[in-house]
Structures are given as structure tokens and as C-alpha cells.
PLY file of the C-alpha trace (Angstrom):
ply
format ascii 1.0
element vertex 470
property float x
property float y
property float z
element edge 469
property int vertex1
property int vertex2
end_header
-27.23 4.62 29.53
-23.92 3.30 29.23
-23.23 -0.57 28.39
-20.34 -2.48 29.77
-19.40 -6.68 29.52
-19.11 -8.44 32.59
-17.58 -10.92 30.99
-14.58 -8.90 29.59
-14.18 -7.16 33.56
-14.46 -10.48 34.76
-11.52 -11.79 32.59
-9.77 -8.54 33.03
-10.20 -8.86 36.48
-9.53 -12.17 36.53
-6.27 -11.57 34.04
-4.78 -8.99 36.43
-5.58 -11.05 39.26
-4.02 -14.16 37.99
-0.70 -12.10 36.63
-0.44 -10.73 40.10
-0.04 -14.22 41.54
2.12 -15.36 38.87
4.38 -12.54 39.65
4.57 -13.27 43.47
4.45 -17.00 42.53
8.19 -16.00 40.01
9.14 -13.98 42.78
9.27 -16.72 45.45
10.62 -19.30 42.89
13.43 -17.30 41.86
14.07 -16.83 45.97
13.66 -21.05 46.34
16.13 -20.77 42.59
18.80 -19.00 44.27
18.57 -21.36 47.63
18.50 -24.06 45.40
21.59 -23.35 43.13
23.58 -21.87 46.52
23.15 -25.07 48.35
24.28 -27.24 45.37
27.53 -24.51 45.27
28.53 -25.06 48.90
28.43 -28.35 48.74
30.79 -28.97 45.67
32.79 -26.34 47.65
33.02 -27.95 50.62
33.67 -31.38 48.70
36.57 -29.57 46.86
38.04 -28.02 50.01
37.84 -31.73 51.71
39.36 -33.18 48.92
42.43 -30.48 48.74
42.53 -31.12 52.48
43.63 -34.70 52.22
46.42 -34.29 50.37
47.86 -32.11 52.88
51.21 -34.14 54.43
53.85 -33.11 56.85
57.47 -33.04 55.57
60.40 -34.42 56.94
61.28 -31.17 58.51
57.62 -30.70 60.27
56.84 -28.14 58.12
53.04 -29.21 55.59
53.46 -29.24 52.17
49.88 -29.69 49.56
49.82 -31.68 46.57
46.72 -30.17 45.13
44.85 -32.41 42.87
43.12 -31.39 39.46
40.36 -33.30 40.59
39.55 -31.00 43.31
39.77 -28.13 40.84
37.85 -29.73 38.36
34.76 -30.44 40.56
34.65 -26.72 41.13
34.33 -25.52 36.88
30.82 -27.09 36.71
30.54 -24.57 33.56
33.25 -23.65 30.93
33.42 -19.96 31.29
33.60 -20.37 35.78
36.23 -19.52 37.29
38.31 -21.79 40.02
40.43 -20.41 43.01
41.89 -21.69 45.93
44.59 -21.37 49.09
45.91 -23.26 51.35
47.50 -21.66 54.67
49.24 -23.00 57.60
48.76 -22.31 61.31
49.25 -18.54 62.46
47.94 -17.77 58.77
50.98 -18.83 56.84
50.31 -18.88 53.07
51.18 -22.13 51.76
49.94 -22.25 48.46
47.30 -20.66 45.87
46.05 -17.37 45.37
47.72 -15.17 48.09
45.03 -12.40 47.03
41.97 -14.80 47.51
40.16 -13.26 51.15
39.45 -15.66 53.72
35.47 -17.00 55.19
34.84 -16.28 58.68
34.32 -20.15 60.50
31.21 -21.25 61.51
30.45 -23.41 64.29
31.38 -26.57 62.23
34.56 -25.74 61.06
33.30 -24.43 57.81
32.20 -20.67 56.75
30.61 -19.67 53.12
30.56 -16.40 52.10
29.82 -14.29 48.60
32.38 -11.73 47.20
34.28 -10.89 44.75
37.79 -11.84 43.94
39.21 -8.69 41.33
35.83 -8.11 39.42
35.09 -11.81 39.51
32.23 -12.50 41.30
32.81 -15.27 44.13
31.05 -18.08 46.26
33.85 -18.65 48.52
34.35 -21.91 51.60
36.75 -21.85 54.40
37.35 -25.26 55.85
40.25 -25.81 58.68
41.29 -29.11 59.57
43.95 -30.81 61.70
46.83 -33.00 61.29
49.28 -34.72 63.20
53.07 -33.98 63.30
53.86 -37.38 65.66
54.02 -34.87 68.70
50.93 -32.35 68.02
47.87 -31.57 65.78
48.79 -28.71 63.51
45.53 -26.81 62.33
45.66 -25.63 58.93
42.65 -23.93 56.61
41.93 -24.66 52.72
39.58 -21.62 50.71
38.14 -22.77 47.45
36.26 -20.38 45.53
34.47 -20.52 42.46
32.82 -17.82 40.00
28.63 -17.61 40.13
28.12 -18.55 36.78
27.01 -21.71 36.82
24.88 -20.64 39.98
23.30 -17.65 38.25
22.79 -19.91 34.93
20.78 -22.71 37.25
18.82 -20.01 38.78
17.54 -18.42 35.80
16.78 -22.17 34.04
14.90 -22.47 36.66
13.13 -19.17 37.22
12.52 -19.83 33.34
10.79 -22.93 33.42
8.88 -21.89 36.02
7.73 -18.84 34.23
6.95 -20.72 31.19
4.47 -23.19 33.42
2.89 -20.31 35.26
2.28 -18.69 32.01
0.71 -21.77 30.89
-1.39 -22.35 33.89
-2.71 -18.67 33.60
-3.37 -19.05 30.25
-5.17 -22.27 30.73
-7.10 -20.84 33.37
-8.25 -17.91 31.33
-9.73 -20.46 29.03
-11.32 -22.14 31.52
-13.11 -19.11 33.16
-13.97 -17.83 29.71
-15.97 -20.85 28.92
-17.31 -20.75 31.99
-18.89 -17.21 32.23
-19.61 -18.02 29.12
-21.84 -21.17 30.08
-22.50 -19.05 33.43
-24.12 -16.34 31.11
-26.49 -18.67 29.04
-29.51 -18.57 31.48
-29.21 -14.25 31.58
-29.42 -14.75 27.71
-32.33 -17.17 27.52
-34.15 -14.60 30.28
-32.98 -11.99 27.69
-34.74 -13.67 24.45
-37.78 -14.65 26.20
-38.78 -11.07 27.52
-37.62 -9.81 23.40
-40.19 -12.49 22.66
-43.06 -11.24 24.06
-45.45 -8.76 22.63
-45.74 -5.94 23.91
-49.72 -6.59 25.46
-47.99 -9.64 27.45
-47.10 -8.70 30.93
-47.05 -12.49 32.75
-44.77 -13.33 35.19
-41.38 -14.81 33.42
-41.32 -18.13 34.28
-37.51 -19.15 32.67
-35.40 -21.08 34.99
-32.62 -18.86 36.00
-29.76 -19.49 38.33
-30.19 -18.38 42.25
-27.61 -15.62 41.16
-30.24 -14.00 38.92
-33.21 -14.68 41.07
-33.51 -11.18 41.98
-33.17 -9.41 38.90
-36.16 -12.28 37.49
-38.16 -11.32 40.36
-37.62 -7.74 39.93
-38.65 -8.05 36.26
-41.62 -9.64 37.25
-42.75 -6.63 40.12
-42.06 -4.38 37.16
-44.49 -6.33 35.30
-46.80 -6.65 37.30
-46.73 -2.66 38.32
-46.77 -1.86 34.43
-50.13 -4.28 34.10
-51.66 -2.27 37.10
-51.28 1.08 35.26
-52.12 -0.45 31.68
-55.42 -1.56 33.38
-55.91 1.17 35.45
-55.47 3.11 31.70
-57.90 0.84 30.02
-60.45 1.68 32.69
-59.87 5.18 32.71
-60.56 5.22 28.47
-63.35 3.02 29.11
-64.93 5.38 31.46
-64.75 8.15 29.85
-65.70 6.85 26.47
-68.97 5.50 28.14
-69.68 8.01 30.72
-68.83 10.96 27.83
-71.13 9.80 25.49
-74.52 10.53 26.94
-73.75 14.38 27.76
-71.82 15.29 24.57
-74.70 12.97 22.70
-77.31 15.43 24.40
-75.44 18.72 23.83
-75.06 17.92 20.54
-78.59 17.35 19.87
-79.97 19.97 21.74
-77.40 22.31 19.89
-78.98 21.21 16.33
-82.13 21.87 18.18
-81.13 25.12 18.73
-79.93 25.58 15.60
-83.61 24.57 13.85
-85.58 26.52 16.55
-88.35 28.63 14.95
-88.27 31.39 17.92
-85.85 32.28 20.21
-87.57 30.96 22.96
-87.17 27.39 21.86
-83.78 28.18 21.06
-83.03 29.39 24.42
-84.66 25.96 26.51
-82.62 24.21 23.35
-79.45 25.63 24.44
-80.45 25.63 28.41
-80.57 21.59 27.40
-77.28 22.18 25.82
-75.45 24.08 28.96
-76.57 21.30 31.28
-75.53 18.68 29.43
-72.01 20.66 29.31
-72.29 21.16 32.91
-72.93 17.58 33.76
-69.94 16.35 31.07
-67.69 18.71 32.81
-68.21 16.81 36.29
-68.07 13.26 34.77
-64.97 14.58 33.21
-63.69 15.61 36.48
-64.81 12.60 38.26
-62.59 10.61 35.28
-59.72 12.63 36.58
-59.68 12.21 40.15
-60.44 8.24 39.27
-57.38 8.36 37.60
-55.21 10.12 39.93
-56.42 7.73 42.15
-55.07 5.03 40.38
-52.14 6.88 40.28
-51.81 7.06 43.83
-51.85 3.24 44.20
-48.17 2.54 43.40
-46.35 4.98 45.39
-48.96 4.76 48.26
-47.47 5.55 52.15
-50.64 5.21 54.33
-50.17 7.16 57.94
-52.25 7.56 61.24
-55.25 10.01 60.34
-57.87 11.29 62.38
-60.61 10.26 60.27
-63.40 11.57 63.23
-61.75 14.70 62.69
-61.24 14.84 58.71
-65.28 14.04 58.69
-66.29 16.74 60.90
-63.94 19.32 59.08
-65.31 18.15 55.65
-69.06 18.37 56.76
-68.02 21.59 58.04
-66.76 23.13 54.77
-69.72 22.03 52.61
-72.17 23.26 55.28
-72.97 26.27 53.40
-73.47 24.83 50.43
-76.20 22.07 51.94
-77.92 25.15 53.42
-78.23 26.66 50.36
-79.98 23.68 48.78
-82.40 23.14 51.53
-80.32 20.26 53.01
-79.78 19.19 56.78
-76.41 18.49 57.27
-75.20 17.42 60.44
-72.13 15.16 62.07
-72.77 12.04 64.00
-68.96 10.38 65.69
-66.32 10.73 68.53
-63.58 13.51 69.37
-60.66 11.36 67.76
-60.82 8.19 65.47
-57.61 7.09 63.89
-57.39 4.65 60.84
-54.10 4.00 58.92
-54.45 5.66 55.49
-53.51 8.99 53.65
-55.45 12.29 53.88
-56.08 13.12 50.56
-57.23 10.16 49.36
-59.88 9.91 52.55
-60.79 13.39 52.04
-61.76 12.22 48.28
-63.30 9.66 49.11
-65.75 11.16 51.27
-66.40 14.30 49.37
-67.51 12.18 46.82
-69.76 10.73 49.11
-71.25 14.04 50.51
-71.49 15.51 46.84
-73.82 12.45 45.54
-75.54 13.23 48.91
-76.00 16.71 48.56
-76.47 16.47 45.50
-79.36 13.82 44.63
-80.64 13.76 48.30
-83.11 16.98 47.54
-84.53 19.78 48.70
-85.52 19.07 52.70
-83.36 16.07 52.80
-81.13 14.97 55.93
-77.56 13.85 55.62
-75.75 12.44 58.19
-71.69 12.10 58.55
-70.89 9.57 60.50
-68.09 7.61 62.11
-68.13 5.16 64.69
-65.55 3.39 66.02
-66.25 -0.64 66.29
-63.97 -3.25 68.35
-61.70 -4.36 65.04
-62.61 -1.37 62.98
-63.61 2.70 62.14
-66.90 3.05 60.54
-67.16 6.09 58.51
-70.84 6.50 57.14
-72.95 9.04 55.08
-76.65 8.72 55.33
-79.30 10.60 53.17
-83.12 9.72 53.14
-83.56 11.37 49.32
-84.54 9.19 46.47
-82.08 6.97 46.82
-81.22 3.98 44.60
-83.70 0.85 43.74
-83.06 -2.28 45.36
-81.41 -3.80 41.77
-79.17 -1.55 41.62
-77.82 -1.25 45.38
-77.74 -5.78 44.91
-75.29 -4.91 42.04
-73.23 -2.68 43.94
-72.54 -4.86 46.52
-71.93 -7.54 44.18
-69.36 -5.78 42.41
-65.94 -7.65 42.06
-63.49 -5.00 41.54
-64.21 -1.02 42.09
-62.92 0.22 38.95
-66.04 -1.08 37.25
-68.42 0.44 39.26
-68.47 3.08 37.10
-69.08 1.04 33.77
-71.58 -1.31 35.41
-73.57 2.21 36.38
-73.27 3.95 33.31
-77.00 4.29 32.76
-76.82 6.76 36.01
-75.94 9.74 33.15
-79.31 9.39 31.48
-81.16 9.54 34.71
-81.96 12.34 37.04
-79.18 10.71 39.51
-76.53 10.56 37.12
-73.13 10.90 38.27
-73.85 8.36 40.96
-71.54 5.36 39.16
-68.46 7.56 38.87
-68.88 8.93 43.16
-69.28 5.55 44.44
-66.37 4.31 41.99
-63.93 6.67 43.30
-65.05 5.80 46.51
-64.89 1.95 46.43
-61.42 1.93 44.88
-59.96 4.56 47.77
-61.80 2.53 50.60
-60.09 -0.80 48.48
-56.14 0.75 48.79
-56.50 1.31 52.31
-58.24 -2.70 52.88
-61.60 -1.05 54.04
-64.56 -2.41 52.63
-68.15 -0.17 51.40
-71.13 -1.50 51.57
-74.33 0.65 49.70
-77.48 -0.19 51.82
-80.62 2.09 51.88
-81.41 4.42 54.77
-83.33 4.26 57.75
-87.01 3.20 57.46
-85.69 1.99 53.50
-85.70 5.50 52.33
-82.46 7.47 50.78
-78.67 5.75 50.59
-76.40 5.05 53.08
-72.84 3.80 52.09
-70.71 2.45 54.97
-66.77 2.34 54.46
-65.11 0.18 57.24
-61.36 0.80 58.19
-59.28 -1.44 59.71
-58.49 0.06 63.69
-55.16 1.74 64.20
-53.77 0.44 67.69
-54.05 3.79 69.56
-57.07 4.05 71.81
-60.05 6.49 70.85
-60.19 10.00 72.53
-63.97 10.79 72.95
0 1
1 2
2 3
3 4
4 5
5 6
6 7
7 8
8 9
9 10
10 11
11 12
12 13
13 14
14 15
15 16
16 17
17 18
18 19
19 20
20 21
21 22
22 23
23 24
24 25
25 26
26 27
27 28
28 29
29 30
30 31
31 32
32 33
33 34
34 35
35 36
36 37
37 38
38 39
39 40
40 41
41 42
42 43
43 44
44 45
45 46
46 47
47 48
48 49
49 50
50 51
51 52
52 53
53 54
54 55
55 56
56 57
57 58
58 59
59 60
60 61
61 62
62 63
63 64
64 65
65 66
66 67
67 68
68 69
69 70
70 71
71 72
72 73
73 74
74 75
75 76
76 77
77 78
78 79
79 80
80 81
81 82
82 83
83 84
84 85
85 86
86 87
87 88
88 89
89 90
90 91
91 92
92 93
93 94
94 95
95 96
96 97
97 98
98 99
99 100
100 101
101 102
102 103
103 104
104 105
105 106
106 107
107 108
108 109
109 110
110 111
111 112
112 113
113 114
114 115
115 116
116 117
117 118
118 119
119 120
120 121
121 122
122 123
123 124
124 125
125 126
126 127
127 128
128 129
129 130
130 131
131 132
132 133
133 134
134 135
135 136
136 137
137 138
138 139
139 140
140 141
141 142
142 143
143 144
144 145
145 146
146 147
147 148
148 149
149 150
150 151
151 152
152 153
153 154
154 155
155 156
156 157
157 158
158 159
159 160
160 161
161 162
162 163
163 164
164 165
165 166
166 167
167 168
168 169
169 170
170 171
171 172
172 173
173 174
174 175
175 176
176 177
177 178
178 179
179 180
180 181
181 182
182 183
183 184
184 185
185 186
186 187
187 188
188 189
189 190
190 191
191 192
192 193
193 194
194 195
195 196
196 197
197 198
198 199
199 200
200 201
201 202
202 203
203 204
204 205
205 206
206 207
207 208
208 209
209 210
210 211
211 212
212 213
213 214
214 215
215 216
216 217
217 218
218 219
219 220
220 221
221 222
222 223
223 224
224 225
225 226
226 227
227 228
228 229
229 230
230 231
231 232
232 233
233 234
234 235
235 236
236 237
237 238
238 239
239 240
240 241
241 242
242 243
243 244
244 245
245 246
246 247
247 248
248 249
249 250
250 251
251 252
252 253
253 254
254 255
255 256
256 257
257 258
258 259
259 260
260 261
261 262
262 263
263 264
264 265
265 266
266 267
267 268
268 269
269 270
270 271
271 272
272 273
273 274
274 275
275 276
276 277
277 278
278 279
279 280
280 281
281 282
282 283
283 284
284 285
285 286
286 287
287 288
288 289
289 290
290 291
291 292
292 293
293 294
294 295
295 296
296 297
297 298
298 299
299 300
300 301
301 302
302 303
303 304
304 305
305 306
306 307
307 308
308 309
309 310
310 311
311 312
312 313
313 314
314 315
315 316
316 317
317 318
318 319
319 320
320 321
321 322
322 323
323 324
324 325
325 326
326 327
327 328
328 329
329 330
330 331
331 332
332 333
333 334
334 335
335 336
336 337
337 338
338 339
339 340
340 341
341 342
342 343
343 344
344 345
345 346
346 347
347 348
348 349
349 350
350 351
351 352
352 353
353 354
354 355
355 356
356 357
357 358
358 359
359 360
360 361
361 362
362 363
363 364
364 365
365 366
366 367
367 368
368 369
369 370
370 371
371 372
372 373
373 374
374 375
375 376
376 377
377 378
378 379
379 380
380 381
381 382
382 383
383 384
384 385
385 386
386 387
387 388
388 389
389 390
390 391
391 392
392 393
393 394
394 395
395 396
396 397
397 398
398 399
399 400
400 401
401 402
402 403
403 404
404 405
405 406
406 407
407 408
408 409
409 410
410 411
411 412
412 413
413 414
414 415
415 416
416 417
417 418
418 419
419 420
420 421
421 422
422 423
423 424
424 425
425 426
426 427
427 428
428 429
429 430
430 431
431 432
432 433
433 434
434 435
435 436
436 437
437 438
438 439
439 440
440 441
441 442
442 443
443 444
444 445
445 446
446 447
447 448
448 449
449 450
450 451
451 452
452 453
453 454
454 455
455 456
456 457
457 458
458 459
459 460
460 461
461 462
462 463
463 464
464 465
465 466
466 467
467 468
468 469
């Protein structure tokens, strides 16, 4: 199983994340940088170009003549290594003064254009400005271009795309910090969850009762269905080795003993009933053994259960069917008592357990001449599925603990004597069969037969919805 730290993807994550913004966030500042430095240019451009405007005179011969202050110029060199440029040109484009070479700005709809360009190799923010001035009998339009080199604009744009770098690296750093210690604190509960489950022996399955964060909820409550799935198969373990170390002891006790019997026997005829002891005992160890088994796969079946319509009139009558030949062979009546169609919500295996359990105690303690009955007869709420024999049956002490009996999987332990008896085997059946009836919410209840003679155990299922087919 591999093993990651959420809280190194989270700050990864959260890293990557954060320098992705930051990078937009530089992107659009060195966008507002460049607005910002371009607007400061035209404006000390457009302030130069009105300032070389003013000093623009007519002569005595009509003609305009500039006296172009430094002052203008020196507004422009707002850093030592920018350069300054400039013309001045008369109506119909006459070149008055400057730099013949520098290009003209288109005019906007103010009387002003701006433009970028280059000037030689220099790069240029360049203005256009055209103004008017009187010669006593007309207005004579004339246009002043100032132009400047971008390194004071570049130099303001990157001062400012640097500061703003340095604070968004400082914000992203800060909130790193802050969203480490926070998944950090965030985290604490998962760890105290952690240390109390590595606490625990391993014999304690309660319900973890640590207050965790709604976040973790789940995974709590899933630990605790674990648990409490884990404690169902540890007890249903502890019954199963507890069963079979009391129902096992009797047989192999006997076989044992009747084996040393054998062993001492003066003539082989006391040998042989010693070792006729000896195979029933084996025999009846072998079906406790068995009986152990199908308890436990019963237990088994509990946690992965999917109950389903079944046709429990039917399963019945097909089961009482299939041990017919072995109730005539013991001298048995066996005969089917119940409707076409019965339905109960439950799985087929398990019912078909159950009831052969019932019909093999039957069959097999109910005696020569004996009548069993199968049974099932649907009620208003509920399916009642019955077997009946009039043999020996149980006493009345023992059928008042039956029905007394908290849980099923005791059954067996509580009748444990059954295995030195002529009816043992009779704890184990009825186990199996009060723990199957228990999955499915049906309840058994062990009275004794008609007129008091024999057993009669009656399992009742809750009704499935669809009506009953006679």
C-alpha cells in the first residue's frame, strides 16, 4: 500500500496554485506599469510641446520664427542616459526648426496625437501638438513634435513590476506559512484518532469515541462499522471454539474409552461391542463436527447477507420431498401440511439449512412409527413454517430454557448435555436453526406437540408484500 502526505500535496497544490496567481497578478501589474509610466510620458510631452509652442512669434516679415527654450528640453531628460528631440514646422509642413528627420504623430481629435517609434535605433515616445497664431490679418496653424527616448519609461515600469514582485512573493510566502500551520493544526484531531486506536489492545473493539472534526466524521464512523463487524466475527469465533470444545468432548471422551476397552478386552467379542461403542461415538463426533461447521458458515453468512423473495411453501415441500425416502426407511410418516406459494424475504440456502436441521432432529429422534409434519402457514403479518413430531420429545425444563434463550449462538452451549443422552445432537440443530431464523428477523419458538407428546418448533417470517397463490 502506498503512503502519500496530504499535507505536502496540499502545500504543493497550494504552492502552484498561489505562483499561478502571482504570475497573472505580475502580468497585469506590469500591463497597469506600462499605462502608468506612458501616461506620466505624454504628459511631460505634451507640457514640453506647449511650452515650445509659446515661444513661437511672428516676424516682421509674417514669416514665425521659435526661440526654443532649454526648459522645454529639459523637462523631457527625466533620466541622464534619455534622449530629447524635437521640430517645429510651419503651415503646409514647412520645417522650421529641429530635427528634420524626426517623423510626425497623426492628430487626434484634440489637437494632439502620441505615438511610439523609433527615431535611428533610438527608441521613441513621440507628441504632435498644432496650434494657432495670429499674423494681425489671419491665424497661421503651425505643429511642434517633441520626442523623448523610453528609458526612463521602461526604468519606471520595471521599478514597479519589481516591487510588486517582491510583495507578491512575500504575500505567497506568508501565505504558505499560514496554510502550513494550519493543516498542521487542521491535522491534530486525525492524529489524536490515530494514537487512540494504536492505544488500544488488540481484545478492545468499542466504538472510538475521540472528538473529530465533521470532515473526518466518516472515516470515525467507518472505523467504528469496521469494529463493530470485526467484534461480530471475533464472537461468532469464540462461539464456534466454544462449541466445539464442549460439544467434542463427550464423543472423543467415549471413543477413547471404549478404545482402551477394546484394547483390555479378554475375547473378541467384548472387543468388538468395545469398538461398536467406539464407531458410534466417531459417528456421532463426526455430525457434531459437521453441525460446528455449518454453525459457522452461518455466521459467516451474516455480514455479506442479501435476503430475496423465496418461496418458502415451495422450498418445504421440495425438502420433505428429498428426505422422504430416508423417513420411510426408518419407519417414519412424513408428510407436508401448507399452500401452493408462500413468499418470505430471506436467502435459500440459509432456509434450506435451517429446516433440514429441523427435519434431521425430527427424523432422527422422533422414532420408529413416528409422524412428522412440514408445515407452513401463512398468517395476516407473517409465514409460519413448522415441523411437528410426536416422538420423545424434550421435557418441559428444557423446552422453558429454550425459549428463554437470549441469543441463538448459545443454544448450543446451554444444551450441551444433549451429547450424553440418547437425543444428543439436539442443542447444535436447534442452534443453527435459531440463529438462521434470527438473520432473517423471524422468531422460533420450541413447544411440544399435539396432545403434549413429541416437539414442534415454529419459525415465524415476516410477510413479503405479494399475495399468496393457493
Amino acid at each position: 500500500m502506498s503512503s502519500y502526505s496530504l499535507r505536502r500535496r496540499l502545500l504543493v497544490w497550494l504552492t502552484l496554485a498561489t505562483t499561478a496567481l502571482g504570475v497573472i497578478a505580475l502580468v497585469d501589474t506590469w500591463r497597469e506599469a506600462v499605462r502608468t509610466a506612458q501616461g506620466l510620458s505624454d504628459r511631460v510631452l505634451e507640457g514640453s510641446a506647449l511650452a515650445i509652442a509659446e515661444r513661437v512669434t511672428v516676424d516682421e516679415g509674417g514669416g514665425l520664427e521659435v526661440d526654443v527654450p532649454f526648459s522645454a528640453l529639459e523637462m523631457l531628460a527625466s533620466a541622464a542616459e534619455d534622449q530629447v528631440f524635437y521640430r517645429v514646422d510651419a503651415p503646409a509642413g514647412q520645417f522650421l526648426t529641429g530635427y528634420e528627420a524626426l517623423p510626425l504623430v497623426a492628430l487626434g481629435a484634440e489637437g494632439i496625437g502620441f505615438s511610439d517609434g523609433f527615431f535611428g535605433a533610438v527608441p521613441i515616445r513621440s507628441a504632435t501638438l498644432l496650434r494657432r497664431i495670429s499674423t494681425g490679418s489671419e491665424a497661421v496653424a503651425f505643429t511642434v513634435t517633441v520626442a523623448e527616448s523610453t528609458l526612463a519609461r521602461s526604468e519606471l515600469a520595471r521599478t514597479i513590476l519589481i516591487r510588486s514582485a517582491l510583495r507578491i512573493l512575500a504575500l505567497m510566502l506568508c501565505t504558505v506559512t499560514l496554510v502550513w500551520l494550519a493543516v498542521t493544526l487542521a491535522f491534530r484531531p486525525l492524529d489524536r484518532l490515530g494514537a487512540a486506536i494504536a492505544e488500544r489492545t488488540p481484545d478492545d473493539l468499542r466504538p472510538l469515541t475521540a472528538d473529530v472534526p465533521v470532515e473526518a466524521a466518516p472515516l470515525a464512523r467507518a472505523i467504528n462499522s469496521f469494529m463493530a463487524r470485526l467484534e461480530s466475527a471475533v464472537a461468532a469465533l469464540r462461539h464456534f471454539t466454544g462449541n466445539a470444545s464442549h460439544q467434542l468432548r463427550t464423543p472423543l471422551a467415549t471413543l477413547r474409552t471404549q478404545l482402551a476397552l477394546a484394547r483390555r478386552a479378554g475375547d473378541s467379542a467384548q472387543a468388538a461391542a468395545a469398538l461398536d461403542k467406539a464407531d458410534a461415538a466417531l459417528v456421532r463426533a463426526e455430525r457434531v463436527l459437521a453441525q460446528l461447521l455449518a454453525l459457522a458458515r452461518v455466521d459467516a453468512a451474516a455480514t455479506g447477507l442479501t435476503p430475496g423473495p423465496v418461496d418458502l411453501a415451495g422450498l418445504a415441500r421440495d425438502l420433505a420431498g428429498e428426505v422422504l425416502p430416508r423417513a420411510a426407511e426408518a419407519g417414519i410418516d412424513l408428510g407436508y401440511e401448507g399452500p401452493g406459494e408462500a413468499e418470505v424475504m430471506a436467502e435459500p440456502v440459509l432456509v434450506s439449512e435451517l429446516l433440514r436441521n429441523l427435519l434431521d432432529n425430527a427424523l432422527r429422534y422422533g422414532g420408529a412409527g413416528a409422524v412428522v409434519t412440514v408445515r407452513v402457514r401463512p398468517e395476516p403479518d407473517s409465514v409460519v413454517l413448522e415441523v411437528e413430531d410426536n416422538g420423545p420429545g424434550l421435557p418441559p425444563d428444557r423446552l422453558a430454557q429454550l425459549g428463554s434463550t437470549a441469543q441463538p449462538q448459545r443454544m448450543a452451549r446451554q444444551m450441551g448435555a444433549d451429547t450424553d443422552s440418547g437425543a444428543g445432537g439436539y442443542g447444535l440443530g436447534l442452534a443453527i436453526v435459531g440463529e438462521i431464523a434470527a438473520l432473517f428477523g423471524a422468531g422460533c419458538a420450541f413447544l411440544p406437540g399435539t396432545g403434549g407428546r413429541g416437539l414442534r418448533v415454529s419459525c415465524r417470517f415476516p410477510k413479503r408484500d405479494p399475495i399468496w397463490v393457493a
